[in-house]
Structure formats: structure tokens, C-alpha cells
VEXNUZA-295734 format. One record per residue: residue in three letters; x, y, z of N, C-alpha, C in turn. Coordinates in steps of 0.05 Angstrom, whole numbers, plus 32768, in hexadecimal, padded with zeros to 4 digits. Atoms other than C-alpha are relative to their C-alpha. Example, Ala and Ser with C-alpha at 12.3 -4.5 7.8 and 13.67 -1.06 7.14 Angstrom:
# VEXNUZA-295734
ALA80127FE8800080F67FA6809C801280188000/SER7FF07FE87FFF81117FEB808F7FF18016800E/
# end
This chain:
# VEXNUZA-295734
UNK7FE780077FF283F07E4B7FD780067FE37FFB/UNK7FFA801B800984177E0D7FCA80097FF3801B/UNK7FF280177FED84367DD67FF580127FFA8009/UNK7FDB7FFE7FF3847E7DE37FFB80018003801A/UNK7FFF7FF17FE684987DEC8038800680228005/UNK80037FE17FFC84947E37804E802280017FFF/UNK7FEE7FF97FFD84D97E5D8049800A800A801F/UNK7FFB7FF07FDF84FB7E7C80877FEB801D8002/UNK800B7FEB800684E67EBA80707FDE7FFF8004/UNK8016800E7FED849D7EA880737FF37FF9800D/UNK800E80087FED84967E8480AC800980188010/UNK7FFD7FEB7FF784B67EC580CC7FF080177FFE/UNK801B7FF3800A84847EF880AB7FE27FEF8012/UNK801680057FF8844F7EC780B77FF97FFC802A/UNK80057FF87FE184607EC681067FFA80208009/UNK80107FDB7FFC845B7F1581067FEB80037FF8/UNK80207FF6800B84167F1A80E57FFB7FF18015/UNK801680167FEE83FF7EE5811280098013801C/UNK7FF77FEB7FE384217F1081567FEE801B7FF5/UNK80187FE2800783FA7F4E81357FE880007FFB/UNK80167FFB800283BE7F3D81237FF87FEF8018/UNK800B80037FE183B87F1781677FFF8017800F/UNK80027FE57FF783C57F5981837FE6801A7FFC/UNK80137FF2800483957F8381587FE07FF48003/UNK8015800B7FFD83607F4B815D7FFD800A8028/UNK800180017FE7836B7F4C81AE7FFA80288007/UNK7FFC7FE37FFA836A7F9A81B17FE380087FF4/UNK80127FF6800683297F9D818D7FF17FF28020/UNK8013800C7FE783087F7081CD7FEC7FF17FF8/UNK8008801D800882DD7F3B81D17FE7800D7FF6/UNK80117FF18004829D7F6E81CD7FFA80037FE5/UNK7FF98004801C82B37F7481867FF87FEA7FF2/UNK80058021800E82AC7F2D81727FE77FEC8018/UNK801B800F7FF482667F26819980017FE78015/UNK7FF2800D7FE6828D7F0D81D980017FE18000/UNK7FEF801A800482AF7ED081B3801D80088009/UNK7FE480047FFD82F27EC981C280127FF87FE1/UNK7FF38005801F831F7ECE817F80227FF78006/UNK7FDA80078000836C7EAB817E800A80007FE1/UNK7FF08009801D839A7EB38141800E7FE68005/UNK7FF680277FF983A97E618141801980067FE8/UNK7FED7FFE802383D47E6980F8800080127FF0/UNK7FFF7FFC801983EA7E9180C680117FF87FF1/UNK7FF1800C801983FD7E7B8081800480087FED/UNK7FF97FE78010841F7EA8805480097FF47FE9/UNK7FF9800D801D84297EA28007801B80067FFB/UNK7FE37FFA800884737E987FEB8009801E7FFB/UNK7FF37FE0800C84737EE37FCD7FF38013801B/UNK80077FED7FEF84507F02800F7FE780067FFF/UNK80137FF07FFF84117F177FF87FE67FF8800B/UNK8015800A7FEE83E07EEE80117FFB7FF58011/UNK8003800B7FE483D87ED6805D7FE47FF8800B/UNK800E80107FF983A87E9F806B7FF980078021/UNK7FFC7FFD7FE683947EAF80B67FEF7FE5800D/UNK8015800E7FF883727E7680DD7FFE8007801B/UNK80047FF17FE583507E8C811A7FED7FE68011/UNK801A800C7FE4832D7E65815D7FF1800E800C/UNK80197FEA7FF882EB7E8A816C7FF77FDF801A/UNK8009800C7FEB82CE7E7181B17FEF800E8015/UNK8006801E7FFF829D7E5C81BD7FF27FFB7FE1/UNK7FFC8005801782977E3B81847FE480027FE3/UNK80167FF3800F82457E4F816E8009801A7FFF/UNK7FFE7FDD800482627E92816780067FFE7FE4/UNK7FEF80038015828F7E7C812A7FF280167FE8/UNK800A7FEE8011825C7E9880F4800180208004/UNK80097FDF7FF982517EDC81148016800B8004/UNK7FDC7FF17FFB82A27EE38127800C80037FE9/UNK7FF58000801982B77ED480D57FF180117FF8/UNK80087FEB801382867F0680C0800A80168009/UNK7FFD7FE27FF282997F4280E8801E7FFC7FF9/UNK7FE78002800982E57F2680D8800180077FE1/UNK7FFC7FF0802582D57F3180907FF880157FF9/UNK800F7FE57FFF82B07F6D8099801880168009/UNK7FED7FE67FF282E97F9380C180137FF37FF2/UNK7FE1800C800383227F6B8092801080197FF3/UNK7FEF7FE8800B83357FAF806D800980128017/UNK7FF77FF17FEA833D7FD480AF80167FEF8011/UNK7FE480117FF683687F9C80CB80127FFE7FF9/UNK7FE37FFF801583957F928092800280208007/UNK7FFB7FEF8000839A7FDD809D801380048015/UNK7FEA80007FEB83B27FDA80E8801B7FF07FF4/UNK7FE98013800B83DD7F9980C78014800F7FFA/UNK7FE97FE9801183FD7FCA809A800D800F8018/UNK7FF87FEF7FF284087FFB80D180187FFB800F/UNK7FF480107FEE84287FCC80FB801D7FF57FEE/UNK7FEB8013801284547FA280C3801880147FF0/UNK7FFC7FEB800C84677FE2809C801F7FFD7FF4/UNK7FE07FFA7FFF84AF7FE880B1800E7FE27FED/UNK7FF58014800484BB7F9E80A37FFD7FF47FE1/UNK80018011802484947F8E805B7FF0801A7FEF/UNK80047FF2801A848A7FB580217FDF7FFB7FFC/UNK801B80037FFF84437F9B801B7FF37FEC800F/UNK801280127FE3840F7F8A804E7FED7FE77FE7/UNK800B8017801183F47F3F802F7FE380088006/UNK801E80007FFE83A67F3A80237FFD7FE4801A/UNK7FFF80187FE183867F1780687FE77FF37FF0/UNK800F80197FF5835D7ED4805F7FFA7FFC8013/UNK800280097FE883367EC7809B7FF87FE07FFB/UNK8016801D800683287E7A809D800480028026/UNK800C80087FDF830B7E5580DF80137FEB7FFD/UNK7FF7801E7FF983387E2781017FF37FF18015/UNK801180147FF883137DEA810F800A7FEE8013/UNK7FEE801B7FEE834D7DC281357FF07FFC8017/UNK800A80057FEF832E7DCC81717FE07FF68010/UNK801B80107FFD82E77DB3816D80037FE27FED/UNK7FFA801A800B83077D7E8140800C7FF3801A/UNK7FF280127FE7832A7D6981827FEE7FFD8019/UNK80127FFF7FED82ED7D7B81B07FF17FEB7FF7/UNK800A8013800882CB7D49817F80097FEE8010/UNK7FF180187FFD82F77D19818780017FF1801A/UNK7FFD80097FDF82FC7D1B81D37FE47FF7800A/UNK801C8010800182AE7D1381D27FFC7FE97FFB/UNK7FFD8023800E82B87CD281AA800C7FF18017/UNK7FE780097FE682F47CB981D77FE77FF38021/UNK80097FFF7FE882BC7CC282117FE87FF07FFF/UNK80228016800182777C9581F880167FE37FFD/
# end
């Protein structure tokens, strides 16, 4: 993916994946993801559609390893709901990227620092 700014189109798509797979992530339960807490923080969709970057907040935050593998492990059954869900709207469900978003232990850092 490049650096442009995203189209309308896009950032529209990329708010519906992110409303759906917060949904299908939240509907599996937290039991699922070894009672971390998972948020869809971003997604970031490629110019032609097909590939959607997802970044997620797992909490608490030693979970991270054990919540990205079970996210890559179940990502063909997700993109599956995805599809199920998107269908009406796009021609083809994009391949899911899980990355970890870090913002928030970059800012938990930070507030640590702030405090010695």
C-alpha cells in the first residue's frame, strides 16, 4: 500500500470492515481470545480493495502474542463471516492483515516517563 491519501470510497469500505469485524471479533467473546479484550483500532484498505490492513488493541497487553496467533489461525473463517456480512456491498471480500496496534502502550509508556 502506498501513501496517498485514501479515496472516499476507501475510507468508506474501510469504516465497514472495521464496524464488522468489530462485531464478528466481539460475538466470538473474550473466552475466544484467552480473556484478552480485542478492539478493531484501524483499518487500512488498498486503493483496488483487496487488501485490509486491520490493527487491533488486545488487553491486557501480555496477551498480545497468544491473541495474534489465534487471529491468524481463525483469519480464513473471519474473512468468511467478512464476506458474509460485506457481500451485498463489494464484489470481493479483501485479504485480512492482522497487525498489533501499539498506540496505546506507546502512550502508557509515555505516561510512565511523564511520572519519574
Amino acid at each position: 500500500m502506498d501513501n496517498k491519501p485514501a479515496g472516499t470510497r476507501q475510507l468508506k469500505v474501510a469504516r465497514e470492515i472495521q464496524r464488522d469485524l468489530a462485531e464478528i471479533i466481539r460475538s466470538k467473546g473474550m473466552a475466544t481470545f484467552g480473556g484478552a479484550m480485542v478492539t478493531v483500532s484501524e483499518v487500512r484498505i488498498s486503493p483496488d480493495l483487496s487488501i485490509a490492513k486491520v490493527f487491533v488493541s488486545i488487553f491486557p497487553s501480555d496477551k498480545q502474542g497468544q491473541v495474534m496467533n489465534i487471529l491468524e489461525d481463525n483469519k480464513k473463517a473471519i474473512r468468511g463471516e467478512l464476506g458474509r456480512q460485506v457481500s451485498s456491498q463489494l464484489r470481493i471480500v479483501p485479504e485480512i492483515d492482522f497487525m498489533l496496534d501499539t498506540s496505546l502502550d506507546y502512550a502508557q509508556h509515555i505516561e510512565e516517563l511523564l511520572r519519574k
